[in-house]
Backbone as CSV, one residue per row, in Angstrom:
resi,resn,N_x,N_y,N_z,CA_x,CA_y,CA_z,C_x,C_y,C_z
1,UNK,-4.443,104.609,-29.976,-5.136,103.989,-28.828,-5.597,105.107,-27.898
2,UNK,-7.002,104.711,-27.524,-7.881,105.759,-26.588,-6.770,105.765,-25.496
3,UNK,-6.915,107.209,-24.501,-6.333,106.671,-22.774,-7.500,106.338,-22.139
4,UNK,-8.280,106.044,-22.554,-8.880,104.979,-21.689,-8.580,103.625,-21.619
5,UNK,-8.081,102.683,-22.761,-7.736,101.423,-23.294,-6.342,101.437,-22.139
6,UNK,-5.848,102.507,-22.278,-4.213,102.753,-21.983,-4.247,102.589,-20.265
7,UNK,-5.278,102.700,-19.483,-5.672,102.673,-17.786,-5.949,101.391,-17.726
8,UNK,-6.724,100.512,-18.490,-8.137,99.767,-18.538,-6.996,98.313,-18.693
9,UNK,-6.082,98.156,-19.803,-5.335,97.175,-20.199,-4.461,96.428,-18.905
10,UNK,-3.807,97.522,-18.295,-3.068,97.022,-17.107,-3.497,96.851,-16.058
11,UNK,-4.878,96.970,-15.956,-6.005,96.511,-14.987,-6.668,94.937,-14.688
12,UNK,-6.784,95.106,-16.482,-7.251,93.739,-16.866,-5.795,92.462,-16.521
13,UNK,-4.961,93.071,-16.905,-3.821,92.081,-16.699,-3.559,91.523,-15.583
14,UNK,-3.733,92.834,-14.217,-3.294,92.614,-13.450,-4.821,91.277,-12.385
15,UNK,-5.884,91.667,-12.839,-6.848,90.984,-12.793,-6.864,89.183,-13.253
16,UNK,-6.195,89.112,-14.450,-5.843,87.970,-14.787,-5.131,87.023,-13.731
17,UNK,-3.524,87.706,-13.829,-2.959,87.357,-12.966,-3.238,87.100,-11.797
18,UNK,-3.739,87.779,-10.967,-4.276,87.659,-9.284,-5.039,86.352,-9.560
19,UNK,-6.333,85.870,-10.584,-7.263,85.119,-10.429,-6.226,83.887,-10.324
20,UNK,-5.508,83.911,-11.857,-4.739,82.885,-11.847,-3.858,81.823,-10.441
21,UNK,-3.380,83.099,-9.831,-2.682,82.611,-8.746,-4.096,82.490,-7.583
22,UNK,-5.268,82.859,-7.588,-5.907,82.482,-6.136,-6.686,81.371,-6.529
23,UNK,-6.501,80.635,-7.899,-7.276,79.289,-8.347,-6.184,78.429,-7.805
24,UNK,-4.676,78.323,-8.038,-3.719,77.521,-7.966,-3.733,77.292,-6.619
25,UNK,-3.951,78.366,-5.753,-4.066,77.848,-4.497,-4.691,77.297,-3.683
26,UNK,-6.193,77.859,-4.280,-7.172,76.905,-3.800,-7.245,75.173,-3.984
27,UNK,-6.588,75.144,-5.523,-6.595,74.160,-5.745,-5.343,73.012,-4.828
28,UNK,-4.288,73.671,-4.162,-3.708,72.945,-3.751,-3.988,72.269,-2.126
29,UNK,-4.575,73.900,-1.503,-5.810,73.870,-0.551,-6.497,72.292,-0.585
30,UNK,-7.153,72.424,-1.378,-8.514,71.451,-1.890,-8.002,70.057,-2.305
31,UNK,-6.327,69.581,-2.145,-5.802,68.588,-2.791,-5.111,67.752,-1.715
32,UNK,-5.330,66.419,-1.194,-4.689,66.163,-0.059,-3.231,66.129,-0.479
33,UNK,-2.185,66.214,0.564,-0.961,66.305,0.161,-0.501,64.371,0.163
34,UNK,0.073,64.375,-0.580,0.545,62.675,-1.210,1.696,62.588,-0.017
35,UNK,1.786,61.323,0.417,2.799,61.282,1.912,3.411,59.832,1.300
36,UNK,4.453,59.195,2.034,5.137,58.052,1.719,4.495,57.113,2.494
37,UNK,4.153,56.331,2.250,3.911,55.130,3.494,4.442,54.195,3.540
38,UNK,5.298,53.574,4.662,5.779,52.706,5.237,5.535,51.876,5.478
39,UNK,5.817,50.785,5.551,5.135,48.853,5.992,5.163,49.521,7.828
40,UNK,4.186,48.728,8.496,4.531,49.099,9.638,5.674,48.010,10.343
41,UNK,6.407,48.525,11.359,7.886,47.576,11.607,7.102,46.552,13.119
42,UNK,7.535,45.624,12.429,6.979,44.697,13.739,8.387,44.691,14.839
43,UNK,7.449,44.594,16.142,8.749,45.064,17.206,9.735,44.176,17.328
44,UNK,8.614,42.633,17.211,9.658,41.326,17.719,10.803,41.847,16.239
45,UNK,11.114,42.305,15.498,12.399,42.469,14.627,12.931,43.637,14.628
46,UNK,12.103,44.951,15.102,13.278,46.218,15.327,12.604,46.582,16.642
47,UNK,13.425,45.951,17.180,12.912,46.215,18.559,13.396,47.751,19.568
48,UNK,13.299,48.224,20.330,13.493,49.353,20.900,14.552,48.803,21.968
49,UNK,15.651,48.607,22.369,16.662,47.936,22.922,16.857,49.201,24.467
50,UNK,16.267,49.026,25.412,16.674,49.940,26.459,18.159,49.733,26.811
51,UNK,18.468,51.026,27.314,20.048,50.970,27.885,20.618,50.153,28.800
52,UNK,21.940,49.247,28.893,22.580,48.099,29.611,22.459,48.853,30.541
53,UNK,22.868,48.081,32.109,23.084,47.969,33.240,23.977,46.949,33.433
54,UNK,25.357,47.668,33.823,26.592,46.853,34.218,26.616,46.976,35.708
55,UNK,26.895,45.433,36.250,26.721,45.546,38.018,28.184,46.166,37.910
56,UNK,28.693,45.885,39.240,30.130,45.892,39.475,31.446,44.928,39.031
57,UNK,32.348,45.008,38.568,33.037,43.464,37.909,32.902,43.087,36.823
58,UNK,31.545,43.961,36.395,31.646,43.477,34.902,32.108,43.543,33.487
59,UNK,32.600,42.585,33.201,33.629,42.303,32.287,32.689,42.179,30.639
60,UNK,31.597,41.301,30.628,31.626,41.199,29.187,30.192,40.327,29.215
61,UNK,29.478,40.044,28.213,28.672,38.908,28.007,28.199,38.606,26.658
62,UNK,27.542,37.391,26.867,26.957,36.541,25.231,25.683,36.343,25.362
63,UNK,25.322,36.256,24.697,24.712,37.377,23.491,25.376,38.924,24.456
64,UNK,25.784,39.607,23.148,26.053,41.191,23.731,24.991,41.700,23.212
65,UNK,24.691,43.135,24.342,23.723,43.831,24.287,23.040,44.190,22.919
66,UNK,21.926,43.939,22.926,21.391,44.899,21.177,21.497,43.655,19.786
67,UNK,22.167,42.241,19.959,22.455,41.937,19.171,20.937,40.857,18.364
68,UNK,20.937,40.888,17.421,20.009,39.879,17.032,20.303,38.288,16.265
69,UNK,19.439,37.497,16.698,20.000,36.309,16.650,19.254,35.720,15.865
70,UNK,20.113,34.343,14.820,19.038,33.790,14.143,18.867,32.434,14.643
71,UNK,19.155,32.194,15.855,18.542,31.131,16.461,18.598,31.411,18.511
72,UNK,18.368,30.576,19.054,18.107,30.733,20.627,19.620,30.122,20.789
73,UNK,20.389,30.986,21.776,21.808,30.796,22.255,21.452,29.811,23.234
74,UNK,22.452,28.655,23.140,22.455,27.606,23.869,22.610,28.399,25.577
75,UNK,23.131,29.131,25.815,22.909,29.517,27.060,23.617,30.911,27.140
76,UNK,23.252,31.856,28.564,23.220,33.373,28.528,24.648,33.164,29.491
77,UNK,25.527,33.882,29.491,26.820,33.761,29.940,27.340,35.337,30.479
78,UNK,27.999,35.611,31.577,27.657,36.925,31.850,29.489,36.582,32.800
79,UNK,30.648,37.266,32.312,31.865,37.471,32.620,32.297,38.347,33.626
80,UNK,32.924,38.360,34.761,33.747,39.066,35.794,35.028,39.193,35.424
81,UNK,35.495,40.102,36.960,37.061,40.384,37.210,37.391,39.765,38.570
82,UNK,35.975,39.476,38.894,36.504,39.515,40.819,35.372,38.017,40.831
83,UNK,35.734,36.807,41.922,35.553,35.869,41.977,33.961,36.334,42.388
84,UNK,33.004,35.310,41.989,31.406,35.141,42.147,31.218,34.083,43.162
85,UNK,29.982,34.460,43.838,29.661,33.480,45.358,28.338,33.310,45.270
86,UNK,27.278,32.108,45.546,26.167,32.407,45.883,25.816,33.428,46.570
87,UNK,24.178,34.068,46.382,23.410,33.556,45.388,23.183,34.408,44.077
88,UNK,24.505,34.113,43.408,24.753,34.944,41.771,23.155,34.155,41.130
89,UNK,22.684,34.745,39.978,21.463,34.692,39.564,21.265,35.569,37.998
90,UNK,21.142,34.308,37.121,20.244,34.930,35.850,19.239,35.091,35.962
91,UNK,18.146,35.880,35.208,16.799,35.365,34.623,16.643,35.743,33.040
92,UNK,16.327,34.908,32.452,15.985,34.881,30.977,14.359,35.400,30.745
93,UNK,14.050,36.819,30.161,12.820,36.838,30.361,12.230,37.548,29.018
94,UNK,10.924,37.197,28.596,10.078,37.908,27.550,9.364,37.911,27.886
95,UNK,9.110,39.800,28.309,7.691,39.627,28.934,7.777,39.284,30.378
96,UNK,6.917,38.727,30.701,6.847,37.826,32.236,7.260,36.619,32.104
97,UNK,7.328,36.020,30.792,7.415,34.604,30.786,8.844,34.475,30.973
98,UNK,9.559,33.094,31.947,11.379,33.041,32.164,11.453,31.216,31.255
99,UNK,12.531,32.244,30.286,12.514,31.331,29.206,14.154,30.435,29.807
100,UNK,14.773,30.998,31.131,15.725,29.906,31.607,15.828,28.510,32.047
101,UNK,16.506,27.704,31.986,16.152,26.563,32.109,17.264,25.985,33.415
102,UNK,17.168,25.352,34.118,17.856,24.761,35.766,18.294,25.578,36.134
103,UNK,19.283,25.734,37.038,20.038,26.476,38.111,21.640,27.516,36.928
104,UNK,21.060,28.765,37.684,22.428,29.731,37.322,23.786,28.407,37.480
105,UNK,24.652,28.597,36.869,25.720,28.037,36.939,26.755,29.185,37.218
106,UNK,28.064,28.923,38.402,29.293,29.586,38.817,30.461,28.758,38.053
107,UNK,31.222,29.406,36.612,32.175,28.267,36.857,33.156,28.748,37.478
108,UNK,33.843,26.817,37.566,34.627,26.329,37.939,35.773,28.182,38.294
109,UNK,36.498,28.692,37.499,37.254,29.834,38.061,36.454,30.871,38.883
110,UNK,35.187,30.702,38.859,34.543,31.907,39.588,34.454,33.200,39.023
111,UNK,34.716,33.386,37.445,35.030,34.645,36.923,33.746,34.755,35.705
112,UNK,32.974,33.786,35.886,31.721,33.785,35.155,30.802,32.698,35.450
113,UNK,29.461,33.164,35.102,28.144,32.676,35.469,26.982,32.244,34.321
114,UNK,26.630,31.095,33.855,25.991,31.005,33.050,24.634,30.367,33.165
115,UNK,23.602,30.447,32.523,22.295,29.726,32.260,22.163,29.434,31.336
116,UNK,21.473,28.233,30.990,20.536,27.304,30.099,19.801,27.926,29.251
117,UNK,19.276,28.088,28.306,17.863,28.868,27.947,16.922,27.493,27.017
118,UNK,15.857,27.824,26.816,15.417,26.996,26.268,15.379,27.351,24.896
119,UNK,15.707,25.692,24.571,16.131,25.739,22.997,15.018,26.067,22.145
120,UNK,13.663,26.221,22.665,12.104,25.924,21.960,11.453,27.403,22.198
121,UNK,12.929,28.587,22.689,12.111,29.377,22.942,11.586,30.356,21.614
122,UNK,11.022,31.586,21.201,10.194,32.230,20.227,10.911,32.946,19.504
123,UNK,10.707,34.090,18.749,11.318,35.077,18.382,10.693,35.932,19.287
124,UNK,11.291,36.952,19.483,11.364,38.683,20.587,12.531,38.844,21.040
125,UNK,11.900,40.041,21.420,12.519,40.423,22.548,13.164,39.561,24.133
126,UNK,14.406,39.578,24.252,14.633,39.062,25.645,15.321,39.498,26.589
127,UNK,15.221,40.247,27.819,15.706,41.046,28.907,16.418,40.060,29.629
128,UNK,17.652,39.697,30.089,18.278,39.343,31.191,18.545,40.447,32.173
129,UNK,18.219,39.520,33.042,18.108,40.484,34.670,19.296,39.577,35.307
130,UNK,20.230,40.194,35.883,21.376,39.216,36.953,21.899,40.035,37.967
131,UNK,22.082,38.893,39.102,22.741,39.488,40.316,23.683,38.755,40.731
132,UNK,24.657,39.597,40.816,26.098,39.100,40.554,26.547,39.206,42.431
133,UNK,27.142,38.333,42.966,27.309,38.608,44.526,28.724,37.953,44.485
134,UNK,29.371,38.450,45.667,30.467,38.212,46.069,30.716,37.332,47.536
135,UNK,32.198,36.769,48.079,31.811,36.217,48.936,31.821,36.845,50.347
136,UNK,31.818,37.812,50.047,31.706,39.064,51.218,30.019,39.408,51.527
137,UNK,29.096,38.772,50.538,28.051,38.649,50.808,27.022,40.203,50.179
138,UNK,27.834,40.837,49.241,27.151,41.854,48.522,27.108,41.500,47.396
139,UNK,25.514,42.198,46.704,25.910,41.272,45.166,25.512,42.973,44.291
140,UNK,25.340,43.005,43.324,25.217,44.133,42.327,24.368,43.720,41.144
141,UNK,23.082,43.957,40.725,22.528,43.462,40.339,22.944,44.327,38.293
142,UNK,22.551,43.969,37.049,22.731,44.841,35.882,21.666,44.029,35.155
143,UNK,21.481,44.233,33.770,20.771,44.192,32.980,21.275,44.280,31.455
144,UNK,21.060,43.879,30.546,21.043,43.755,29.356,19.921,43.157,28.144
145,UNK,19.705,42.944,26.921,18.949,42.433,26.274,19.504,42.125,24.604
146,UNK,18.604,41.118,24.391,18.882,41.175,22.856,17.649,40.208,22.327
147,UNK,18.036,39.903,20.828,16.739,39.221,20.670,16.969,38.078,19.446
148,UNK,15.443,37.627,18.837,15.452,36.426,18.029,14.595,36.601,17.309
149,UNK,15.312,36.157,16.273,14.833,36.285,14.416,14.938,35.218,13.598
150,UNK,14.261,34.166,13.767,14.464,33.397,13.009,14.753,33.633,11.918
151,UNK,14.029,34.251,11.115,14.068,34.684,9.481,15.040,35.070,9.000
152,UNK,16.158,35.429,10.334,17.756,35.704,10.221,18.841,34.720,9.518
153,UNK,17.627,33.328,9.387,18.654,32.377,8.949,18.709,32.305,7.699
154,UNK,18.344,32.815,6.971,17.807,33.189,5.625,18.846,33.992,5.061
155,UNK,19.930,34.309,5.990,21.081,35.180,5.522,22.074,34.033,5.543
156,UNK,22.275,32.395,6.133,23.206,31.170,6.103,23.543,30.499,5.233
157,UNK,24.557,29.928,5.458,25.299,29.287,4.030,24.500,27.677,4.704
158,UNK,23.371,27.415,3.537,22.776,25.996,4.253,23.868,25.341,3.548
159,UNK,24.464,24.514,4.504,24.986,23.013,4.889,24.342,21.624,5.549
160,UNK,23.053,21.792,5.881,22.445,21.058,6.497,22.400,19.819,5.578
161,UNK,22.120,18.656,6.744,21.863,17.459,6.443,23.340,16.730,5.817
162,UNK,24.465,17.302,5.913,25.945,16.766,5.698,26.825,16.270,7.443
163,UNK,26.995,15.432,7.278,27.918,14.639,8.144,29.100,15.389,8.528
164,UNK,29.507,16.259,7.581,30.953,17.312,7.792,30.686,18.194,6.874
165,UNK,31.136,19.656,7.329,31.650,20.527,6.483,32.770,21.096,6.989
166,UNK,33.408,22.009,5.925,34.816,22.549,5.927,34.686,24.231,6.034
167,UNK,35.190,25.077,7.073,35.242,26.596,7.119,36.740,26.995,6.750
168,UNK,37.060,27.561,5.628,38.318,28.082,5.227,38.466,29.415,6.008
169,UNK,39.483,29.390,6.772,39.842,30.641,7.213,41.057,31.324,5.972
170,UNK,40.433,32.303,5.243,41.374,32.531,4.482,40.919,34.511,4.011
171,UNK,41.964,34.894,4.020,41.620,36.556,3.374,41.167,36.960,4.539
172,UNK,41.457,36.498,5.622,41.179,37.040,7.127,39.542,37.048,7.297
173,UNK,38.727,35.862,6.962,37.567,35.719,6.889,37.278,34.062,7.166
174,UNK,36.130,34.421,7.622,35.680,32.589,7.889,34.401,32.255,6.662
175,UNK,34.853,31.217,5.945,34.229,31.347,4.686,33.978,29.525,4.555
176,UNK,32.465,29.793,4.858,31.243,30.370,4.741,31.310,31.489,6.556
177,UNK,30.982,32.538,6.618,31.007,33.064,7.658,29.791,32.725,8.463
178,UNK,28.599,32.604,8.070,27.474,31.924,8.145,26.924,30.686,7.737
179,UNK,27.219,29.549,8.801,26.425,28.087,8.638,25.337,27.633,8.907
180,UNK,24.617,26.995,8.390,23.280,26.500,8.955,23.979,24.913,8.807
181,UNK,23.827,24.310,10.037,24.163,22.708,10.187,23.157,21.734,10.701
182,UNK,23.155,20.672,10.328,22.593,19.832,11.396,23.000,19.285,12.440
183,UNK,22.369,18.961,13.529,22.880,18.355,14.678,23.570,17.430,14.197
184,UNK,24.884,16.972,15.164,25.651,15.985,15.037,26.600,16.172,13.925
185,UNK,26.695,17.353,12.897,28.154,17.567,12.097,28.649,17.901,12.615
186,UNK,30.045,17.042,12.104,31.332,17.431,12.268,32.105,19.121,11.449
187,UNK,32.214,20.257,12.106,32.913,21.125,11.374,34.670,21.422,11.464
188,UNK,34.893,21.513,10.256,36.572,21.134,10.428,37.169,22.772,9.992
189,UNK,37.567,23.209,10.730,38.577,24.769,10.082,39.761,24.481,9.130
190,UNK,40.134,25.078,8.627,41.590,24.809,7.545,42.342,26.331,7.753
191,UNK,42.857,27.011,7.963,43.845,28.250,7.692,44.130,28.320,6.792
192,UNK,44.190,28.698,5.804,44.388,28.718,4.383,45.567,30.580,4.235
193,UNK,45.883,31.366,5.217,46.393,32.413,5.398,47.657,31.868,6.028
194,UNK,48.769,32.715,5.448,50.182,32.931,5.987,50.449,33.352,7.379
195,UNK,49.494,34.018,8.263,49.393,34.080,9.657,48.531,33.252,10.793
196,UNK,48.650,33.205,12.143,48.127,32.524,12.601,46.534,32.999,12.998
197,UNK,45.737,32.185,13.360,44.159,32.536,13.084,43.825,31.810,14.251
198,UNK,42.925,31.787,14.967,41.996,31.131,16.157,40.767,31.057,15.608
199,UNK,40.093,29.765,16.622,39.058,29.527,16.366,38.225,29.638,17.938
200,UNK,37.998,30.777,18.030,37.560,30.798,19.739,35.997,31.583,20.261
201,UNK,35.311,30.511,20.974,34.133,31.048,21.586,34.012,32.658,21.958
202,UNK,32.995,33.219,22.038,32.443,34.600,22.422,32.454,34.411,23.513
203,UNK,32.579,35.247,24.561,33.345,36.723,24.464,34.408,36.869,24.160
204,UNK,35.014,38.200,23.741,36.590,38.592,23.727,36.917,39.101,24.592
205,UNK,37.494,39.109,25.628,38.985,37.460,24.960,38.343,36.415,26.488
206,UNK,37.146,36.336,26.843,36.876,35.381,28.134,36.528,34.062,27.380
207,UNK,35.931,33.912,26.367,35.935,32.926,25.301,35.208,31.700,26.167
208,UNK,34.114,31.999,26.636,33.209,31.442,27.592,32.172,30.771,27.191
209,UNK,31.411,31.413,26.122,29.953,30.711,25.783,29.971,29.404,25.849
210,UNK,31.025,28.670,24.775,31.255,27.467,24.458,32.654,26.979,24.679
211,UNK,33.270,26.878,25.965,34.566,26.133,25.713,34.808,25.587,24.946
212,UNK,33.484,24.483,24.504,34.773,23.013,23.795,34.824,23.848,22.423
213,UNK,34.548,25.603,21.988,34.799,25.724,20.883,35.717,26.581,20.737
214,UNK,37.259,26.141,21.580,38.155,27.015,21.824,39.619,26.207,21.234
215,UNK,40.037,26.831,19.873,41.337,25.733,19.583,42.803,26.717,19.812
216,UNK,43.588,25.969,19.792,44.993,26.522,19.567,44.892,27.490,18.380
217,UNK,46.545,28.002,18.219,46.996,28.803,17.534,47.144,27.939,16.003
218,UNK,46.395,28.457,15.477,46.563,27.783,13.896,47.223,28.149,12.689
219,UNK,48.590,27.720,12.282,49.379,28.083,11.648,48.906,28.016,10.254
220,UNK,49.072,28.209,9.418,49.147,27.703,7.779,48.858,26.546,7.471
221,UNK,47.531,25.711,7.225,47.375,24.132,6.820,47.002,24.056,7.882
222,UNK,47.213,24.211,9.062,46.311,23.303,10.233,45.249,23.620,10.243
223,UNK,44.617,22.655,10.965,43.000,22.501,10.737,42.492,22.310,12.100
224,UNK,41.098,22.141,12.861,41.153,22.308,13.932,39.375,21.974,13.704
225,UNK,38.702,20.746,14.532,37.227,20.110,14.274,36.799,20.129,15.878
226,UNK,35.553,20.207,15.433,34.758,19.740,16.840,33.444,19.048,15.950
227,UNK,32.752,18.371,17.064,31.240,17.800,16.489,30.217,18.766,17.703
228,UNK,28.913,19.812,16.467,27.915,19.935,17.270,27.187,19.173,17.227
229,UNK,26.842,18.812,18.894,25.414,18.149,18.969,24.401,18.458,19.665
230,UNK,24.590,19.895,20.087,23.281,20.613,20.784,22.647,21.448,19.894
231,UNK,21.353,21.750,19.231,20.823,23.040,18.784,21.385,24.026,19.575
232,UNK,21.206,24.992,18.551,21.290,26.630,18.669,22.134,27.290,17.963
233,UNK,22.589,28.503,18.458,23.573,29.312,18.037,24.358,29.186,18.481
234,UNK,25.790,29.604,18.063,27.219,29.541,18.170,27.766,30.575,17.580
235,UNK,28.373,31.651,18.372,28.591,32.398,18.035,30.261,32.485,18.876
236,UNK,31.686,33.142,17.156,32.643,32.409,17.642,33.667,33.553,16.478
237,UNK,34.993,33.848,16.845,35.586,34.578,16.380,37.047,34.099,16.273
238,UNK,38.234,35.133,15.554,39.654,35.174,15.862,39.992,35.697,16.354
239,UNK,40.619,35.280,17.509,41.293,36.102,19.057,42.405,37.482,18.055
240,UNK,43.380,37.067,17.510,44.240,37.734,17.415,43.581,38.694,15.992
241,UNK,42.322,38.441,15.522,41.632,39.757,14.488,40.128,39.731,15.282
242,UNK,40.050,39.970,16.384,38.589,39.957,17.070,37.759,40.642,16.398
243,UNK,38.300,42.205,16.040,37.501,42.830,15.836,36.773,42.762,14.074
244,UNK,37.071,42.246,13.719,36.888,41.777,12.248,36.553,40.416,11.864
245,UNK,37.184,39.441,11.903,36.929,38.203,12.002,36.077,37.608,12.787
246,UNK,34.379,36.987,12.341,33.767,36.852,13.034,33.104,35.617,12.803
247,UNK,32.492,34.643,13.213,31.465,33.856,12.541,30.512,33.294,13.422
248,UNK,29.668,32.644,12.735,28.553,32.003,13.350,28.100,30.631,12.689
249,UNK,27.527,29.544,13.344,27.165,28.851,13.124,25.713,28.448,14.255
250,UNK,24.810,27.766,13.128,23.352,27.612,13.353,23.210,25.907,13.273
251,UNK,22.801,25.840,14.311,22.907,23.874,14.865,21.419,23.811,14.913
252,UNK,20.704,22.884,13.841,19.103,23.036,13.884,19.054,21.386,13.795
């Protein structure tokens, strides 16, 4: 082999190479880059939840902050430590529109305050605004929110259109944990567990939303009924496994 071939060869190579790599790049240059795309998220279902505002006294409330619902809570319920005086005050709001219905209610102990909401109200977003006053004549106003999903019911154990159904409390679970009912059933609990179990309204432990859905201590075999006859949600737990034991029922 000439030395000329012997200069000329590793020239050419190196020529190859370079082209090779400044085509690949152009070409990737010249290629849009492929991206994932996403459904876009509608707000009324992941909504952007701003941070609570607790007045003074405050103890607890229903619906709790952030939570989503698969129906409209028979009413907004907001718990103390220290007795409430006019003029204590909900507002139920989406938007501008006030989806509350008659007069804030003080009960009877003075250690909580509830409103109405309307049963016909939408899915969204909903801000409660309240001012909580004392009888010293100062009040402390806070804030919270949560919202509504119908399509949430789509996760329920349908029972509808039955006269009665039966919730086994058993394996430290309320089973069906999720009901869809019709107005006017009767629901009956059973304990089916070797320890004792409750059947008690939200909050823990003020158990406020719904009094009449507050029973004794339920041993082994006892059973424990109420009849709904208002739409909405019901949202309802075991005092002595709060943090685990949970359920709900949907009154349509």
């Amino acid at each position: 082999m000439s030395k000329g071939l012997i200069f000329v060869i590793p020239i050419l190579i190196v020529l190859v190479i370079g082209g090779g790599f400044y085509l690949s790049q152009k070409n990737k240059a010249e290629t849009p880059a492929t991206t994932t795309q996403t459904s876009p998220q509608n707000n009324s279902i992941n909504p952007s939840f701003s941070n609570p505002k607790r007045s003074a006294h405050h103890e607890g409330n229903t619906p709790v902050h952030g939570s989503t619902l698969a129906g409209v809570p028979i009413n907004v319920v907001i718990d103390f430590n220290f007795d409430l005086a006019k003029p204590s005050e909900i507002k139920i709001q989406n938007g501008q529109k006030e989806y509350g219905v008659d007069e804030t209610i003080i009960d009877e102990n003075k250690l909580a305050m509830r409103k109405n909401m309307d049963p016909n109200s939408p899915d969204g977003l909903y801000t409660i605004n309240y001012n909580a006053c004392w009888a010293d004549g100062s009040c402390h106003d806070g804030s919270f929110q949560f919202q509504i999903d119908h399509t949430q019911a789509e996760q329920f154990t349908d029972l509808t259109a039955r006269s009665e159904i039966t919730i086994n409390l058993k394996n430290f679970q309320f089973n069906p944990q999720k009901a869809r009912i019709s107005k006017g059933t009767k629901v009956i609990w059973v304990n089916l567990d070797d320890t004792v179990h409750t059947v008690n309204t939200d909050s823990h432990p003020a158990h406020t939303y719904y009094p009449g859905q507050n029973s004794r201590d339920l041993n082994q075999g006892d059973n424990y009924s109420i009849v709904f006859d208002k739409p909405g949600i019901y949202l309802y737990h075991c005092t002595p496994h709060a943090d685990s034991m949970t359920g709900q029922i949907l009154v349509e």
